[in-house]
C-alpha atoms as an extended CHARMM CRD file, in Angstrom:
* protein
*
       163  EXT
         1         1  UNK       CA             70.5630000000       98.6950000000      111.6520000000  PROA      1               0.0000000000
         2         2  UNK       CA             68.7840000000       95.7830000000      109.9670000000  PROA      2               0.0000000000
         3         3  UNK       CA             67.1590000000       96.4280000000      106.3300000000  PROA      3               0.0000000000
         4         4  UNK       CA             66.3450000000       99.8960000000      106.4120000000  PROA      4               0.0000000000
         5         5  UNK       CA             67.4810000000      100.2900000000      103.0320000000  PROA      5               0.0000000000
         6         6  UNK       CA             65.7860000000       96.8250000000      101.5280000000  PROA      6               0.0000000000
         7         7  UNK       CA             66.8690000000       98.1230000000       97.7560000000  PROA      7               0.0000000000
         8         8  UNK       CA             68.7350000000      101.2220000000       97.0830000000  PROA      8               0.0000000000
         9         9  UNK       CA             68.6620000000      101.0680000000       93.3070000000  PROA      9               0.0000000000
        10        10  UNK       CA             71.5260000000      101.0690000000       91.2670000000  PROA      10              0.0000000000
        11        11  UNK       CA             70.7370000000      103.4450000000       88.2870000000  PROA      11              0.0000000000
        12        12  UNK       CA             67.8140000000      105.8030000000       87.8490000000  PROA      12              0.0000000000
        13        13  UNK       CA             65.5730000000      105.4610000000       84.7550000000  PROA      13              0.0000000000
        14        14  UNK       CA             62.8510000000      108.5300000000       85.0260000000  PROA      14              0.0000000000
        15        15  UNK       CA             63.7090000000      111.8940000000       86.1570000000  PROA      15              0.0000000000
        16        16  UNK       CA             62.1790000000      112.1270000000       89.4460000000  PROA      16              0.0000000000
        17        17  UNK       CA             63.6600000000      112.8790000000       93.2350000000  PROA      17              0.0000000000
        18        18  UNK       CA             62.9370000000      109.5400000000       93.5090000000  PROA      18              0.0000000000
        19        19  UNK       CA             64.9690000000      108.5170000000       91.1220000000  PROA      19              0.0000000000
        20        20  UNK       CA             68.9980000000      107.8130000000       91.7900000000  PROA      20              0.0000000000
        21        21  UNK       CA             70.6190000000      110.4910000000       90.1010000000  PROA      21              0.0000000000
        22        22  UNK       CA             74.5770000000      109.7070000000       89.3480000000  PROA      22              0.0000000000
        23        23  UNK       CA             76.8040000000      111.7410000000       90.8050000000  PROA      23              0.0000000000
        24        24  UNK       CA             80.1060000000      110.9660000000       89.5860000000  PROA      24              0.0000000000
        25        25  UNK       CA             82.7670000000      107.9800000000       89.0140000000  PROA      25              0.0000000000
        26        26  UNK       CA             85.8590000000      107.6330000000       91.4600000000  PROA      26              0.0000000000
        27        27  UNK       CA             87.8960000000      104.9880000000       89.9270000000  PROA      27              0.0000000000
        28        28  UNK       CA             85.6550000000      101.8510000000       90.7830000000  PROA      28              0.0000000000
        29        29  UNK       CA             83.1110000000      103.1810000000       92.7280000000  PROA      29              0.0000000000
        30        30  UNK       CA             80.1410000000      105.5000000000       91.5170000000  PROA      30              0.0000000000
        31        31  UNK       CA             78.2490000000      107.9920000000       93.9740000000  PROA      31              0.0000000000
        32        32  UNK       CA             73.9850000000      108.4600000000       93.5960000000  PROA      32              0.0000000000
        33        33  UNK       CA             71.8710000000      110.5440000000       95.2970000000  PROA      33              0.0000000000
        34        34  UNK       CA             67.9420000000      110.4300000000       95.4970000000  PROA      34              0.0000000000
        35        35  UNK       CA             65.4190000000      111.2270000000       98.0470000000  PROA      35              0.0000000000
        36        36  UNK       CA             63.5380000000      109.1390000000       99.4260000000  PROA      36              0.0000000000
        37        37  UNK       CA             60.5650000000      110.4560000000      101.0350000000  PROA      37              0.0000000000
        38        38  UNK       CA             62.0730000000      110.9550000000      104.6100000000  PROA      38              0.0000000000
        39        39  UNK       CA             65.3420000000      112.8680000000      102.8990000000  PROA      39              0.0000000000
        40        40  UNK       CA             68.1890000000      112.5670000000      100.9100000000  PROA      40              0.0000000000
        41        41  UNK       CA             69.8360000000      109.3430000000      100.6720000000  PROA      41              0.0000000000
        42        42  UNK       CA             73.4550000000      108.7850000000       98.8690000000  PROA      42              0.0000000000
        43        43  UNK       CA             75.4120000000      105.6920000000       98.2980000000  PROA      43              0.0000000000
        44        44  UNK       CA             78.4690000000      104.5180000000       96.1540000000  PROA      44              0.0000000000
        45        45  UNK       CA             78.3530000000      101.2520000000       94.6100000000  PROA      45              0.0000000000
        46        46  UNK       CA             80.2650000000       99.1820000000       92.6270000000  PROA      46              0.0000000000
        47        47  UNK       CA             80.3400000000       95.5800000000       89.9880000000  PROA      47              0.0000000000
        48        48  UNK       CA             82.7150000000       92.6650000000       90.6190000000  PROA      48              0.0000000000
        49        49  UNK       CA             85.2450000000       92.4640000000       88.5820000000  PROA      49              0.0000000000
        50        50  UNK       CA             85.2460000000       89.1640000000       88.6870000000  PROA      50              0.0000000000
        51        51  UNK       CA             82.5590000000       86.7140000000       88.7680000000  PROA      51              0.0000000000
        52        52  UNK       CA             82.7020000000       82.6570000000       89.6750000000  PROA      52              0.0000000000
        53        53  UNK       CA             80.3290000000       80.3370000000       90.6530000000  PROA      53              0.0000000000
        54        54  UNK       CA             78.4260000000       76.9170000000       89.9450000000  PROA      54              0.0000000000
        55        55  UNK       CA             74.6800000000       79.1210000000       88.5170000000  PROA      55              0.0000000000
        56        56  UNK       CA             73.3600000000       79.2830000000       85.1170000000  PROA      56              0.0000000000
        57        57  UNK       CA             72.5340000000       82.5930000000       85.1770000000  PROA      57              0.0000000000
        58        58  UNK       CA             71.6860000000       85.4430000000       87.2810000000  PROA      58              0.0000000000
        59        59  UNK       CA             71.4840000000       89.4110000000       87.2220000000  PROA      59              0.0000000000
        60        60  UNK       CA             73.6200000000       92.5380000000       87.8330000000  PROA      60              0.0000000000
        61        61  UNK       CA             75.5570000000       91.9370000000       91.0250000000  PROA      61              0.0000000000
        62        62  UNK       CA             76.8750000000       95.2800000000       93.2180000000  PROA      62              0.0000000000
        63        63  UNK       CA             78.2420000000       96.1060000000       96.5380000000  PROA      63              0.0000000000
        64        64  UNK       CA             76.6570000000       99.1650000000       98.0560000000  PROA      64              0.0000000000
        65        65  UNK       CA             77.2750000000      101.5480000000      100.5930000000  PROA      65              0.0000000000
        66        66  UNK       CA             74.6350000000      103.9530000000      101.7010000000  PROA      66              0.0000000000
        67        67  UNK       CA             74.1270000000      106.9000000000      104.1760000000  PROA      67              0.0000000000
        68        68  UNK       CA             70.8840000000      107.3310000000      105.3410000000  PROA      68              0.0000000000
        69        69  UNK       CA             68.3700000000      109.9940000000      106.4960000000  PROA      69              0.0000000000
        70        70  UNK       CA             68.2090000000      109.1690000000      110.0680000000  PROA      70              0.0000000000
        71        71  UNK       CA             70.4910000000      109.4220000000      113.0200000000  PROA      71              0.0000000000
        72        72  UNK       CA             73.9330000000      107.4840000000      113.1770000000  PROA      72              0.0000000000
        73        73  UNK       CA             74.6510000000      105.2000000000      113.1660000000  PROA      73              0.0000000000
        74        74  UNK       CA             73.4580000000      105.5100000000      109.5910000000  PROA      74              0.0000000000
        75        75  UNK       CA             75.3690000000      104.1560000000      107.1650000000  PROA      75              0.0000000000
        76        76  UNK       CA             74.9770000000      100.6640000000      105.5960000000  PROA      76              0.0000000000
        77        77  UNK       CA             76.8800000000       97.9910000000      104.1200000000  PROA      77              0.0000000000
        78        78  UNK       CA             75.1090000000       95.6490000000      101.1900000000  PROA      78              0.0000000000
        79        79  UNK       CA             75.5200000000       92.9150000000       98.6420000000  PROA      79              0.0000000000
        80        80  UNK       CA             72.8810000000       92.5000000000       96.0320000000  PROA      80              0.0000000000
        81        81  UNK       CA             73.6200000000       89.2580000000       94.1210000000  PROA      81              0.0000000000
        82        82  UNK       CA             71.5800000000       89.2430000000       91.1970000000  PROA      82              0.0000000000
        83        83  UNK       CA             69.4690000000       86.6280000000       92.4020000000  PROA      83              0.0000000000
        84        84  UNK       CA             67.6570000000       85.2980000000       95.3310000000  PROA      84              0.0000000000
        85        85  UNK       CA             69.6250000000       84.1930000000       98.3040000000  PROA      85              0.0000000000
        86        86  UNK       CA             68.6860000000       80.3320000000      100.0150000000  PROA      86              0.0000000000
        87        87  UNK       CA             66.8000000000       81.3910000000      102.9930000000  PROA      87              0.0000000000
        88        88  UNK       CA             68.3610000000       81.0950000000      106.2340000000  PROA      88              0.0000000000
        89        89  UNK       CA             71.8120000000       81.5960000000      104.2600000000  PROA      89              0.0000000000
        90        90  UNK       CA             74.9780000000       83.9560000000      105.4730000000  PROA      90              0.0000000000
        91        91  UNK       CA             76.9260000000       85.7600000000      103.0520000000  PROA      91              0.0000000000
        92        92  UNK       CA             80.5570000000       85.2760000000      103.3600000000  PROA      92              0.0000000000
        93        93  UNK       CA             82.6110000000       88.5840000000      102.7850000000  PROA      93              0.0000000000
        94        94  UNK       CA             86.4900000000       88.5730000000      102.9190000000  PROA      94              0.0000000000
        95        95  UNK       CA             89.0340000000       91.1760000000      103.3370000000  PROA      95              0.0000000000
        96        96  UNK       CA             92.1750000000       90.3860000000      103.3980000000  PROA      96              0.0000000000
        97        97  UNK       CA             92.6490000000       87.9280000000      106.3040000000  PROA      97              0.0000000000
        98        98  UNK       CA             88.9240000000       89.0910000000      107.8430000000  PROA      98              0.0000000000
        99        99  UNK       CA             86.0370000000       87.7210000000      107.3500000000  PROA      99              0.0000000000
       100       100  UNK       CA             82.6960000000       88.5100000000      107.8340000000  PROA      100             0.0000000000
       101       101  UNK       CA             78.8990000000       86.9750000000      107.8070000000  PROA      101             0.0000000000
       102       102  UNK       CA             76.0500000000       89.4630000000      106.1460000000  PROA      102             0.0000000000
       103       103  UNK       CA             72.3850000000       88.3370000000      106.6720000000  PROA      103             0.0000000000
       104       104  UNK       CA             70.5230000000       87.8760000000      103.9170000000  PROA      104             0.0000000000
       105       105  UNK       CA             66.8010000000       88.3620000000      102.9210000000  PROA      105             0.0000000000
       106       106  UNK       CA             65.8060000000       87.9080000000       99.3630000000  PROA      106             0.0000000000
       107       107  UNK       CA             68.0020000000       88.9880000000       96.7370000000  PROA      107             0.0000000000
       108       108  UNK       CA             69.8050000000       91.2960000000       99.9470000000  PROA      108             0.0000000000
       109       109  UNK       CA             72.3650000000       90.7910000000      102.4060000000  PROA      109             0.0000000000
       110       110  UNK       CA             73.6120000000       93.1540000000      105.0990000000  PROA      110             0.0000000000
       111       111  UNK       CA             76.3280000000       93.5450000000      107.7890000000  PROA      111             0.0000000000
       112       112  UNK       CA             74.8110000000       91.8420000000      111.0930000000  PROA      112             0.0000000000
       113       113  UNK       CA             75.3200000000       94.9230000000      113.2880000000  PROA      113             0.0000000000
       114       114  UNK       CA             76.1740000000       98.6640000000      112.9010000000  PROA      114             0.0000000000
       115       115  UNK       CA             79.3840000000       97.9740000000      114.1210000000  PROA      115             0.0000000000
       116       116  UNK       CA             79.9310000000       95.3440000000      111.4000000000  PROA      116             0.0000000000
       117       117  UNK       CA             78.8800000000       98.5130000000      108.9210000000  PROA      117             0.0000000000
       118       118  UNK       CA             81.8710000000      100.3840000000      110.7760000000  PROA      118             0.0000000000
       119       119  UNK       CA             84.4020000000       97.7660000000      110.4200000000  PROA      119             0.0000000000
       120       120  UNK       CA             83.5420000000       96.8510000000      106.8870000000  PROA      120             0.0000000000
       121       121  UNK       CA             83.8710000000       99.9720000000      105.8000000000  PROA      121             0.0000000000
       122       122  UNK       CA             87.4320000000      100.6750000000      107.5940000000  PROA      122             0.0000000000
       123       123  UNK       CA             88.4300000000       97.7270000000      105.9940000000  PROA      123             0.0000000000
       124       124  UNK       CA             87.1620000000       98.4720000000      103.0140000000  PROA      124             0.0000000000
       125       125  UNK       CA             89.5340000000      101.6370000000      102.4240000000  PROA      125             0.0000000000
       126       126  UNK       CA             92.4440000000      100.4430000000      103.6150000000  PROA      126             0.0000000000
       127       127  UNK       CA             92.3200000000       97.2990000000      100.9170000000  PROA      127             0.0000000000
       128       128  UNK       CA             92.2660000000       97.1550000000       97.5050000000  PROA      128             0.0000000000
       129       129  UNK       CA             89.7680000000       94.2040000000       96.6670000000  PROA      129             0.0000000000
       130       130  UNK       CA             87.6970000000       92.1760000000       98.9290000000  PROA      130             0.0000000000
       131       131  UNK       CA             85.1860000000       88.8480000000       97.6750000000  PROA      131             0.0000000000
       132       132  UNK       CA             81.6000000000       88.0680000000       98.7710000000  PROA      132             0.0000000000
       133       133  UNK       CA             80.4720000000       84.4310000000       98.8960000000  PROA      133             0.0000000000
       134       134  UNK       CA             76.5100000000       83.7420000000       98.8680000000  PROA      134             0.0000000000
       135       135  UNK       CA             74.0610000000       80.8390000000       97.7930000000  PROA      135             0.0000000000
       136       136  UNK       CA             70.8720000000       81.1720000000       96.4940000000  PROA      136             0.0000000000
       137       137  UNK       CA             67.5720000000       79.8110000000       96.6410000000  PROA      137             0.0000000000
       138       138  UNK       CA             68.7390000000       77.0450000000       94.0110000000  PROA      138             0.0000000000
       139       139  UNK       CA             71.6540000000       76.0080000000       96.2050000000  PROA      139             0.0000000000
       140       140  UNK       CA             74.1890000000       77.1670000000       93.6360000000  PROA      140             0.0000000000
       141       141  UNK       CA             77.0740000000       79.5970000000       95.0820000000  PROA      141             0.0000000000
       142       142  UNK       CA             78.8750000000       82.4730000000       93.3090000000  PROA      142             0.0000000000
       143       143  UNK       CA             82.2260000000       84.0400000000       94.3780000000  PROA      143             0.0000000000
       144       144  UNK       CA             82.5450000000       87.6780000000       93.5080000000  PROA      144             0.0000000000
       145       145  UNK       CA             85.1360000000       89.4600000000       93.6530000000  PROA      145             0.0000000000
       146       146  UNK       CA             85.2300000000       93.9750000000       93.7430000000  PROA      146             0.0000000000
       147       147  UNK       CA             88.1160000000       96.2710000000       93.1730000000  PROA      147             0.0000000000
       148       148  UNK       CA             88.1710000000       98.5590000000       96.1770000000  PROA      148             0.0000000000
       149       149  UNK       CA             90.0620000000      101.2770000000       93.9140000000  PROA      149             0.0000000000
       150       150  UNK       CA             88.6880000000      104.2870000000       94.9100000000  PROA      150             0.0000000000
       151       151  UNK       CA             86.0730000000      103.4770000000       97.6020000000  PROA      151             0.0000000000
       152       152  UNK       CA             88.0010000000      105.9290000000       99.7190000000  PROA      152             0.0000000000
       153       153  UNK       CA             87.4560000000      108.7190000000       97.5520000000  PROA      153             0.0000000000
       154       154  UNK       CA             83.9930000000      108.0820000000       96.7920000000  PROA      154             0.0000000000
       155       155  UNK       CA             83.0180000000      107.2200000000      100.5380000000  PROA      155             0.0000000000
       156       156  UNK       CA             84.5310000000      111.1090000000      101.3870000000  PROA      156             0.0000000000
       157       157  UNK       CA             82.6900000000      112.4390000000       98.4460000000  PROA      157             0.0000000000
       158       158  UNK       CA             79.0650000000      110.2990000000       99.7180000000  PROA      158             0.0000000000
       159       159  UNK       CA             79.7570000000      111.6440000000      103.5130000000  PROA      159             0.0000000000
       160       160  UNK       CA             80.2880000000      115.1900000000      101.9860000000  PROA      160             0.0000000000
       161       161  UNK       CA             77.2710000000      114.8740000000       99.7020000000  PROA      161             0.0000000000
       162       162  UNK       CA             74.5460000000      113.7470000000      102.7860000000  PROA      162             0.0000000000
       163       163  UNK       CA             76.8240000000      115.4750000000      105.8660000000  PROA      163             0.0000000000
């Protein structure tokens, strides 16, 4: 599945098909929709709640998860830190007593396979919080952590709004 999605942006600013349009809020999770050229893409994404870490500063953090315009498997599994991740890196993301490694390019990490996607995302409604690990380019680390209150819900409503 790889980086198909490189940056699905978080809010929209202009008024444009392009632009992510907010759909609506299910408890800690919010669903977009925009298209992107090849058809319409929709993804739920959501801040830590918590944030830790050894940096001096970095930007909006999210976990995303996006259906996309193209035959299954087609939904994908992302962390965007808020800064740039140390090349070569893994991204560390826990659930419960699972854990698993995301690639990382840039300020981007994914799951390593489709299958990952899959299992990340089973995971993913059956907990209630889960924490992503990931160093950047500076060689500091931040642990963040995301209320999975509601994912459920707004991973039914993302499937319903792209079929």
């Amino acid at each position: 599945m790889g980086a198909s999605v490189a940056s699905v942006p978080l809010q929209g600013r202009a008024q444009s098909s392009t632009s992510p349009q907010f759909v609506q809020t299910y408890r800690d999770w919010n669903l977009y929709t925009y298209d992107n050229g090849d058809g319409k893409v929709c993804y739920i994404a959501s801040e830590p709640t918590k944030e830790e870490g050894n940096y001096s500063r970095r930007g909006p953090a999210a976990v995303l998860v996006a259906k996309l315009p193209m035959d299954p498997p087609n939904e994908q599994v992302s962390v965007q830190p808020g800064y740039a991740y140390l090349d070569g890196s893994n991204v560390e993301v826990t659930l419960g007593s699972n854990t698993y490694a995301l690639f990382t390019r840039g300020e981007h990490a994914w799951a390593m396979t489709a299958e990952d996607d899959s299992k990340l995302v089973e995971e993913m409604k059956k907990g209630t919080e889960m924490s992503v690990r990931g160093t950047s380019t500076k060689e500091t680390y931040s642990v963040d952590t995301y209320s999975l209150l509601g994912f459920t819900a707004a991973y039914q409503a993302m499937r319903d709004a792209c079929g």
